[in-house]
C-alpha positions as CSV (number, residue, x, y, z in Angstrom):
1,X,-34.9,45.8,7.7
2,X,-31.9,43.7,7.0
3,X,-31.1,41.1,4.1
4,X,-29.7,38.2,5.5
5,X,-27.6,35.5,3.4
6,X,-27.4,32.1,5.0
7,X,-24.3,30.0,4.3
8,X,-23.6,26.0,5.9
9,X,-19.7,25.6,5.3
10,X,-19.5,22.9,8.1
11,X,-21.2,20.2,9.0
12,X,-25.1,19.0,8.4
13,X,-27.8,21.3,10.8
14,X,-28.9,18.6,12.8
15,X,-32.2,20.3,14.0
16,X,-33.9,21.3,11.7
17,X,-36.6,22.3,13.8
18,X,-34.2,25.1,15.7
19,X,-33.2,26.4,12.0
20,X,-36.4,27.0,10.8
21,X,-37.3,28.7,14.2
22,X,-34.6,30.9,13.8
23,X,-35.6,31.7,10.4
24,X,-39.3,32.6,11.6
25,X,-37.7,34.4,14.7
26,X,-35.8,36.9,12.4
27,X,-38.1,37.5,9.8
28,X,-40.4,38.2,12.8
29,X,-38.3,41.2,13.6
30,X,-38.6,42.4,10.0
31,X,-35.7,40.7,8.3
32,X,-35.2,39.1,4.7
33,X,-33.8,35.7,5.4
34,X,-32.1,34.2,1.8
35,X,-30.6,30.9,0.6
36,X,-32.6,29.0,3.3
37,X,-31.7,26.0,1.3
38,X,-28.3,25.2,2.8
39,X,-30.4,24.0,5.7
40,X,-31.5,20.9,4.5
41,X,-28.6,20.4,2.1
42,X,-26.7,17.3,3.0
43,X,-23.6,14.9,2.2
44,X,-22.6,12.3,4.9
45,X,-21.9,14.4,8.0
46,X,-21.7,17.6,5.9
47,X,-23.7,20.8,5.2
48,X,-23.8,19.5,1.3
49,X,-20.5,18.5,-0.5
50,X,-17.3,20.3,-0.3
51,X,-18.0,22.0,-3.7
52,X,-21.2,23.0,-2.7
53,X,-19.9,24.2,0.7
54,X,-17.2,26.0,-0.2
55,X,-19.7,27.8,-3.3
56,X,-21.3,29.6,0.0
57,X,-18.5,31.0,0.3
58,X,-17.2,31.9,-3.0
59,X,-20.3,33.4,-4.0
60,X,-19.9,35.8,-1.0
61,X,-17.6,38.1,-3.3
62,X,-20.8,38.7,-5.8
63,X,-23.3,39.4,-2.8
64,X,-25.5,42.1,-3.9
65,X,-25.7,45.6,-2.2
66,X,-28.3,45.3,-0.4
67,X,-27.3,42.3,1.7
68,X,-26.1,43.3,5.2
69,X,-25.6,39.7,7.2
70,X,-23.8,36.6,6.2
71,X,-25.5,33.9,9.1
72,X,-24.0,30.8,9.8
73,X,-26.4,27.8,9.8
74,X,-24.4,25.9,12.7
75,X,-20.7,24.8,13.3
76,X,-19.5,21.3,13.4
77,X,-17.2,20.1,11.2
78,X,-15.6,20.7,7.4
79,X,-15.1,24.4,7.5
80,X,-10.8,23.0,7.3
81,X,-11.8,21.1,4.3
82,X,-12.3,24.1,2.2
83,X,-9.3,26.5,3.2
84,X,-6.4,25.6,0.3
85,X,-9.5,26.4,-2.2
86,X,-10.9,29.8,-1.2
87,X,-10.6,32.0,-3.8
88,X,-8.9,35.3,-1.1
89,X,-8.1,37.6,-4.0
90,X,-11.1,37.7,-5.2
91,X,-12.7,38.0,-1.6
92,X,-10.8,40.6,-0.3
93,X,-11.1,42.3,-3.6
94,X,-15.4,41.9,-3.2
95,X,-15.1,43.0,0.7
96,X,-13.0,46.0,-0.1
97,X,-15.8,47.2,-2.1
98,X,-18.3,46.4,0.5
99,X,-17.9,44.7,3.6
100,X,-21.2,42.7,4.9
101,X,-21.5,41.4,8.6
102,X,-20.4,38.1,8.4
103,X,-21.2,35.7,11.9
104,X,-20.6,32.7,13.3
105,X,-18.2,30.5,15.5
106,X,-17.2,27.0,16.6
107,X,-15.7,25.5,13.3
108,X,-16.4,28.9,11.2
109,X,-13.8,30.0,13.0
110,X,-11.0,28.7,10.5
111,X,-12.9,30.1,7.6
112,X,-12.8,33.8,10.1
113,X,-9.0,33.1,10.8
114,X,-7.7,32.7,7.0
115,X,-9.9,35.3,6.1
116,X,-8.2,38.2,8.8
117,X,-5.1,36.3,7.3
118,X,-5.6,36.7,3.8
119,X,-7.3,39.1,3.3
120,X,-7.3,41.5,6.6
121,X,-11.7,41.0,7.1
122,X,-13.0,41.4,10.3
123,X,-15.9,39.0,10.8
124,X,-17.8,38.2,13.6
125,X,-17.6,36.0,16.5
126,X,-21.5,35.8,17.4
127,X,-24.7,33.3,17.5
128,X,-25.3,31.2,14.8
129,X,-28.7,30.1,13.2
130,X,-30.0,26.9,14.8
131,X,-27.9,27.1,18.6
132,X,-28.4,30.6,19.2
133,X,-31.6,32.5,16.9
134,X,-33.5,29.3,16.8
135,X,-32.6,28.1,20.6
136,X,-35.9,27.3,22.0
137,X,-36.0,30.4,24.2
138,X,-34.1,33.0,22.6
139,X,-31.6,34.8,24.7
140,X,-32.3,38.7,25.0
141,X,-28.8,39.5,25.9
142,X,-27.3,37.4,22.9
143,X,-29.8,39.1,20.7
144,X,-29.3,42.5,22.3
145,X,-25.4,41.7,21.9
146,X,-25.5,40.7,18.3
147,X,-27.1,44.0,17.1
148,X,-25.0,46.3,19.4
149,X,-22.0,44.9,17.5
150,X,-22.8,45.2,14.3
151,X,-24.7,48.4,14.2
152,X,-22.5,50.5,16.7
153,X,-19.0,51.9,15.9
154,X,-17.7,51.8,19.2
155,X,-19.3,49.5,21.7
156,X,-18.2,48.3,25.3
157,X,-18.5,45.1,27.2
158,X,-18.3,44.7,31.1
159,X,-17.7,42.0,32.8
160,X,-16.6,40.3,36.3
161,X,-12.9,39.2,36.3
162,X,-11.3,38.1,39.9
163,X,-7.6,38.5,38.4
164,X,-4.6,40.5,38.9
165,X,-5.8,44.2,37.5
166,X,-4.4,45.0,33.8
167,X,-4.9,46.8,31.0
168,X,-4.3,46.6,27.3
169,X,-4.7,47.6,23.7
170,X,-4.4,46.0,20.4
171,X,-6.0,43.9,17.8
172,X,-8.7,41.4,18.8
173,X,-8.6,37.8,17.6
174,X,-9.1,34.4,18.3
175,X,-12.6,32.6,18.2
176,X,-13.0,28.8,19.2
177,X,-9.8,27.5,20.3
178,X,-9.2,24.0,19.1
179,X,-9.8,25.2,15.6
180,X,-7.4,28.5,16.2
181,X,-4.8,25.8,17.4
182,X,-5.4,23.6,14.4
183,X,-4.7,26.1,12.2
184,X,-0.9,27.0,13.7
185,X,1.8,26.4,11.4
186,X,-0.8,27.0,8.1
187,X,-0.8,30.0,5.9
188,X,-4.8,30.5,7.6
189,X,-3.1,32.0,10.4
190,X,-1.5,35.0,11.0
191,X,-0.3,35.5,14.3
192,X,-1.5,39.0,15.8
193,X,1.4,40.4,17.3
194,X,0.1,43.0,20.6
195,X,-3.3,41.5,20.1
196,X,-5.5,40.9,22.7
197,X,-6.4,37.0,22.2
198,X,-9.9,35.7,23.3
199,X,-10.8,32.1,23.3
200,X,-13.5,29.5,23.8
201,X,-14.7,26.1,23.3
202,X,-16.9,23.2,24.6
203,X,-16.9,19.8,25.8
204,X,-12.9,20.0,26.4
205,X,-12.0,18.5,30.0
206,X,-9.5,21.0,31.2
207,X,-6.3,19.3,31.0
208,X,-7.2,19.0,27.1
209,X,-7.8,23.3,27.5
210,X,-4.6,23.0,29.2
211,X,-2.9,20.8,26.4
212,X,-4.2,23.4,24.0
213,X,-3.1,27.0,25.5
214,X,0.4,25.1,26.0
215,X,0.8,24.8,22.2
216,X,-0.4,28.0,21.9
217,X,2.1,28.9,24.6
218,X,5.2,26.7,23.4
219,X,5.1,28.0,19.8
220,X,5.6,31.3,20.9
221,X,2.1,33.3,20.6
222,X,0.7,34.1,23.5
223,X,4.2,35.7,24.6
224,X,3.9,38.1,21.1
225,X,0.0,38.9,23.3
226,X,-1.1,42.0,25.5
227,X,-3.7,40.2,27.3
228,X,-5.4,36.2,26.9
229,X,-8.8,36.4,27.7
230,X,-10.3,33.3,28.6
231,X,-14.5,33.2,27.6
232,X,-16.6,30.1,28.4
233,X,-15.5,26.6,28.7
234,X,-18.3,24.4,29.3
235,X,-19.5,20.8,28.9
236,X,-16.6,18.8,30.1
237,X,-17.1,16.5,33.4
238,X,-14.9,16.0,35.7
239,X,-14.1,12.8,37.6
240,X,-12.5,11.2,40.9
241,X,-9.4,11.2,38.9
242,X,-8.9,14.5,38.8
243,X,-8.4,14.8,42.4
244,X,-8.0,18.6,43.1
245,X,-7.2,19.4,39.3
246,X,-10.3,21.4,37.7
247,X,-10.9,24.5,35.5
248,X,-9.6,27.3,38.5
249,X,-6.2,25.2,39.0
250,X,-5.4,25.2,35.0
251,X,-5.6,29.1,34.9
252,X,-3.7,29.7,37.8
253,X,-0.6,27.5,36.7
254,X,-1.3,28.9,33.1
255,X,-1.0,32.4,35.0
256,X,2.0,31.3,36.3
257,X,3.9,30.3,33.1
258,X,2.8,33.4,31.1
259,X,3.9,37.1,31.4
260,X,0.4,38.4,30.4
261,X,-2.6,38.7,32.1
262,X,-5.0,36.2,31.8
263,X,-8.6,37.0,32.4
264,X,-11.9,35.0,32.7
265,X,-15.5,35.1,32.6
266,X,-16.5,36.8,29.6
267,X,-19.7,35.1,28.5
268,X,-18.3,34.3,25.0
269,X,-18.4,31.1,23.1
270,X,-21.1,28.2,23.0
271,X,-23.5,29.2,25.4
272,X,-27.1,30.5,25.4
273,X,-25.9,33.6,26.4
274,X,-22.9,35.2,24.4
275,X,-21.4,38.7,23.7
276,X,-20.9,39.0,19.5
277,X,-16.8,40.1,19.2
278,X,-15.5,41.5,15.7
279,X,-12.1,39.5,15.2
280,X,-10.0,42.0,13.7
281,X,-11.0,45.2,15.1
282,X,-9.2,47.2,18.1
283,X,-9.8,46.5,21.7
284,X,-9.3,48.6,24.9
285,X,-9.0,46.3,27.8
286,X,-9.3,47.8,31.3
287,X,-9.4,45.4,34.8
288,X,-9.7,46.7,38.3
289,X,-8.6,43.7,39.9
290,X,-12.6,42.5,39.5
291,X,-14.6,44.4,36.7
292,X,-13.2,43.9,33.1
293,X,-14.4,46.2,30.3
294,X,-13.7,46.2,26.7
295,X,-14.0,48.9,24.2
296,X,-14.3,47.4,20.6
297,X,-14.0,49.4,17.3
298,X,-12.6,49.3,13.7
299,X,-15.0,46.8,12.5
300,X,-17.8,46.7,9.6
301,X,-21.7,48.0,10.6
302,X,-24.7,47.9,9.5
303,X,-25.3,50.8,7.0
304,X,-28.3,52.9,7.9
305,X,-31.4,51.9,6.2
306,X,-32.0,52.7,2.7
């Protein structure tokens, strides 16, 4: 049995219903679920106010021992909000001591980002409370995803990838990519050089994807990459405008530009189902020309129960 710690650093859990679903649904399976109050906790659009928001995750350096997995409630936004006031010494200090599984994605991914920065923790790119654990049919491979990640030293993901073959290795990064592209130019963001860079997001039209892998492309990072790995994109609709111009014809001029591969498919991001990546750790990348796989290690597990 795990102790889990819920934290809401972004913005208010809209269903409340999914949240306490996913609450039910883990201690079901024999977890402790703690601080279920940042659920309901709300300021305007907000998870609570920023001091009570960013106390979630200050209070992460005092977590006791036996708390394995900090969950996040739900993305959003407001996670930004709290950056210049994170206390990273102290953190860094706490998670050199002990190092819990800490999840989430969509706007938690600027809290994951200036933590790798700051403080060198490798956190967790996975489901989150309400979308994914209380999802009213929960995904098996998501689930079966999650705990491969964070209980297994060395784990290895396969997937389909019609692109050029290619390899790599270096450190993996990245997360949701309009809040990876917000961050450029901040101290929250430390540019992995050799890294293998995987990105996702939703309800972007493509040439707004495009827009964003360009900044990312004209300030110089995905050049200082091995490989760009491209998860999923969905919820954007496309119109007669568009003509001929859709998801396929952005990669392949984007393939064009860059001297990296540039591989798709990998169910990662805001979708039912999702593979959980450690953003920090090492990754092996190997591509046939149409299977992908990707051998993860160097990040934080579960320890064995006590």
């Amino acid at each position: 049995m795990s102790t889990i710690r819920l934290i809401a650093p972004s913005g208010f859990c809209v269903n409340q219903a999914a949240a306490a679903r996913g609450i039910e649904r883990l201690k079901a399976s024999g977890h402790r679920v703690e601080n279920q109050s940042v659920v309901p906790r709300r300021f305007q659009r907000f998870a609570g106010t920023d001091e009570q928001r960013l106390a979630d995750i200050q209070d992460l350096s005092a977590l006791p021992e036996e708390c394995d997995i900090v969950l996040a409630v739900r993305g959003g936004y407001g996670a930004t909000r709290l950056l210049e006031r994170i206390d990273y010494s102290r953190l860094g200090l706490a998670f050199r001591q002990h190092t819990p599984i800490i999840c989430g994605h969509s706007d938690f991914t600027a809290i994951q980002l200036a933590l790798l920065s700051q403080t060198g923790t490798v956190t967790f790119s996975g489901p989150m409370l309400a979308g994914n654990f209380g999802a009213d049919e929960l995904n098996s491979f998501t689930w079966q995803h999650f705990w491969q990640a964070i209980t297994e030293p060395k784990f290895t993901l396969n997937w389909q990838s019609p692109t050029p073959a290619s390899s790599a290795s270096g450190t993996l990064w990245g997360g949701n990519l309009a809040m990876l592209v917000s961050l450029i130019g901040s101290p929250w963001l430390s540019v992995i050089d050799g890294g293998i860079l995987v990105v996702e997001d939703i309800n972007e039209h493509p040439f707004r994807v495009e827009r964003l892998l360009l900044q990312l492309h004209h300030a110089g990072i995905l050049a200082r990459q091995k490989a760009l790995i491209l998860g999923s994109f969905n919820g954007a609709t496309l119109s007669d405008y568009d003509g001929d111009y859709n998801f396929d014809e952005m990669c392949r001029m984007l393939q064009q530009r860059l001297s990296i591969p540039v591989l798709r498919g990998l169910p990662f991001g805001h979708e039912p189902e999702t593979v959980t990546l450690p953003l920090g750790a090492y990754g092996e990348l190997q591509h046939d020309g149409q299977t992908a796989s990707l051998t993860i290690s160097g990040h934080p597990v579960m320890r064995q129960n006590k």
